[in-house]
C-alpha atoms as one frame of an Amber mdcrd trajectory, in Angstrom:
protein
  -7.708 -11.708  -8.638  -6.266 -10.982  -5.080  -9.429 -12.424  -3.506  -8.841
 -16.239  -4.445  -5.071 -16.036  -3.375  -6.276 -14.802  -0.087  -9.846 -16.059
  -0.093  -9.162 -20.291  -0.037  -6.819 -19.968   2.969  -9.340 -17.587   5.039
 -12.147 -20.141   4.153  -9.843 -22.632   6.102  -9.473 -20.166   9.201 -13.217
 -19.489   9.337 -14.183 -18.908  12.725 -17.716 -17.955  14.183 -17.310 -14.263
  15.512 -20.876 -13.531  16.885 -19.633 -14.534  20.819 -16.544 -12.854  20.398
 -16.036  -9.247  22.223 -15.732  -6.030  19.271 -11.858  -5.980  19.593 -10.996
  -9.784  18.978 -13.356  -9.573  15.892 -11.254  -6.488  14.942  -8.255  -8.158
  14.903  -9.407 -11.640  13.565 -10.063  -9.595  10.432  -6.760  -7.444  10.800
  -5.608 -10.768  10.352  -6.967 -11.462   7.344  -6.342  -8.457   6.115  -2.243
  -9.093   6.513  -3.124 -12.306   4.601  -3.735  -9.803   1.344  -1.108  -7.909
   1.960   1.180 -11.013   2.259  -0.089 -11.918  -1.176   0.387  -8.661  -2.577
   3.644  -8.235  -1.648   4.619 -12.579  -2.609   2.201 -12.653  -5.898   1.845
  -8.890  -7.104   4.080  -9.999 -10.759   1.547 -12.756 -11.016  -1.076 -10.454
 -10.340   0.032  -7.334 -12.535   0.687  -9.585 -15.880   4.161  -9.256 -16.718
   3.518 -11.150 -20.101   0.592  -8.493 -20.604   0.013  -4.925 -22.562   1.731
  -2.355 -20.276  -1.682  -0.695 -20.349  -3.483  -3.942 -19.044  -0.681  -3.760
 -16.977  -1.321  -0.354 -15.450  -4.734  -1.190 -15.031  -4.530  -4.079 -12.890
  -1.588  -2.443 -11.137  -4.116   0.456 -10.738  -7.075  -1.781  -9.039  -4.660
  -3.851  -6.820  -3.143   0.081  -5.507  -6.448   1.246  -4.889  -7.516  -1.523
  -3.287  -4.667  -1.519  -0.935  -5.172   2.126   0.119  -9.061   1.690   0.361
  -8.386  -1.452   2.981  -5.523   0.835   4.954  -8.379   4.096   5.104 -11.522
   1.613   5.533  -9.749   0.196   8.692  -7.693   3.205   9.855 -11.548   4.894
   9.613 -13.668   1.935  11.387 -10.981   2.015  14.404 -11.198   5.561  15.194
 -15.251   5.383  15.248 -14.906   2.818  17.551 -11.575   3.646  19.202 -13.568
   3.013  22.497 -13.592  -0.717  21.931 -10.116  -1.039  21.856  -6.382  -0.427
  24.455  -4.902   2.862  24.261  -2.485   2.841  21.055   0.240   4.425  23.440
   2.981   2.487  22.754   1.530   0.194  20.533   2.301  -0.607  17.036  -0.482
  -0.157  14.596  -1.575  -2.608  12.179  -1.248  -0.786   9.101   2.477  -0.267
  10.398   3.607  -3.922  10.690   6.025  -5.387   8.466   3.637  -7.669   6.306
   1.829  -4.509   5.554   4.634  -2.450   4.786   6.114  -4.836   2.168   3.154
  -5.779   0.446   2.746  -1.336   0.159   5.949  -1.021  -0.894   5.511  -4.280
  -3.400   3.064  -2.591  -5.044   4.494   1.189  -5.154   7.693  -1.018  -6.950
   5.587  -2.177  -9.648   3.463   1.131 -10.075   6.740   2.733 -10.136   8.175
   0.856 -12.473   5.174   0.907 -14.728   4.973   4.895 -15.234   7.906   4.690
 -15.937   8.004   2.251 -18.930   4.622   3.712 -20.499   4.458   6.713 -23.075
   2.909   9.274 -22.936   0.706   8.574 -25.407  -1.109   6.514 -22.526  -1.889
   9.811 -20.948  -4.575   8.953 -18.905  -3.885   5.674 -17.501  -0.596   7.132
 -16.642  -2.388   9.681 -14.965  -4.446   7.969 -12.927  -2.010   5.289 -11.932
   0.369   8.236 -10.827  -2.543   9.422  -8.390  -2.620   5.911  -6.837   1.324
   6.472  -6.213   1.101   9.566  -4.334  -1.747   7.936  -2.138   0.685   4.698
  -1.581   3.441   7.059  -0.744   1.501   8.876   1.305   0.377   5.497   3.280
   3.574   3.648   3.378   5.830   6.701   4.248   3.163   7.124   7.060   3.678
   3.795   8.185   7.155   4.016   8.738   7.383   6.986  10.806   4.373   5.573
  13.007   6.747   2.376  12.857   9.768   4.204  13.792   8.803   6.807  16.602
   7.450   3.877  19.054  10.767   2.388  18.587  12.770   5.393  19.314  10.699
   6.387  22.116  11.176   3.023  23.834  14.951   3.111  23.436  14.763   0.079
  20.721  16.914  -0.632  17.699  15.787   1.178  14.982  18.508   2.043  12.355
  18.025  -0.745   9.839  14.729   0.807   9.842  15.187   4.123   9.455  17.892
   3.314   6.836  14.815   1.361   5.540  12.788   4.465   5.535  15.401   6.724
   3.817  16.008   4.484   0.726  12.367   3.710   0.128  11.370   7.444   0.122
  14.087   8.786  -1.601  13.146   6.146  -4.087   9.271   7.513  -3.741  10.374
  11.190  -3.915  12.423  10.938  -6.765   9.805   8.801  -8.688   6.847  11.584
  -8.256   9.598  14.397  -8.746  10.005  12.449 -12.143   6.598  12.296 -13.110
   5.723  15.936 -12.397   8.098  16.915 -15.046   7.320  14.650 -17.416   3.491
  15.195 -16.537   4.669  19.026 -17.109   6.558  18.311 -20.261   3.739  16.764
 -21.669   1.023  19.472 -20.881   4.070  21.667 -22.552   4.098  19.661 -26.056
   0.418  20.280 -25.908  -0.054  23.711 -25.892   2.398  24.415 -29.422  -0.159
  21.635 -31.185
């Protein structure tokens, strides 16, 4: 579903890579990768189903999440293997920490968000596996920020929409997963007097 959003416009772009040098191939595909994360964060009602089952719902919201935080590892993984190929990151930005990236995260963590917390529990385990995928985002995106923010703190930039930025979003986060853990506990509760 995300792949023909993303997939006609990087069909355009295609470029031979095979004379390039290891770290302009990198970031050709880093590229492309902030393509899907663009979509994500422009398309993601489209892509979720609003007029759908909250359980087909959950599901696609479930595959889109995982396939976010699979892309962030898979890369974050492939450049430290071959961190030799590419500049110092001293002072440098990472990918995974750009703006695209961050709101296409925190597009998705909206909607999975919003999802638990519309279901019942009597859809126990897609509840349960869709509130996995949350801590993972949360984990990822909250990560992102603070590799976002310390660069431009250390340099002596402007950085307090940001961090204002920060402090909403994870409060939102926090409070979200604090939510779920009781209700996850209330649950497991009901259970044990039937």
């Amino acid at each position: 579903m995300v792949m023909p959003l993303v997939g006609d416009k990087s069909r355009r772009h295609t470029v031979l890579l095979m004379d390039r040098d290891n770290a302009e191939v990198f970031y050709s595909k880093i590229s492309e990768l902030d393509e899907l994360f663009s979509c994500v964060s422009h398309h993601i009602h489209y892509m979720v189903g609003e007029d759908h089952h909250i359980v087909v719902q959950m599901k696609r919201a479930y595959e889109i999440s995982n396939a976010c935080v699979t892309i962030v590892h898979g890369a974050l993984v492939y450049r430290r293997q071959h961190q030799t190929w590419y500049p110092s990151p001293e002072g440098l930005i990472s990918w995974n920490c750009q703006p695209v990236v961050r709101t296409g995260l925190w597009s998705i963590t909206n909607v999975v968000t919003h999802l638990l917390s519309q279901a019942s529990s009597t859809h126990f385990s897609v509840k349960s596996s869709l509130r996995s995928q949350l801590e993972l985002l949360t984990d990822i995106l909250l990560e992102s920020y603070m590799n976002s923010i310390t660069p431009r703190i250390e340099c002596g930039d402007e950085s307090k929409s940001l961090i204002e930025e920060y402090h909403h979003r994870r409060d939102v986060l926090l409070f979200a997963l604090y939510q779920h853990a009781m209700d996850f506990t209330e649950y497991k509760y009901q259970l044990s007097f039937i």
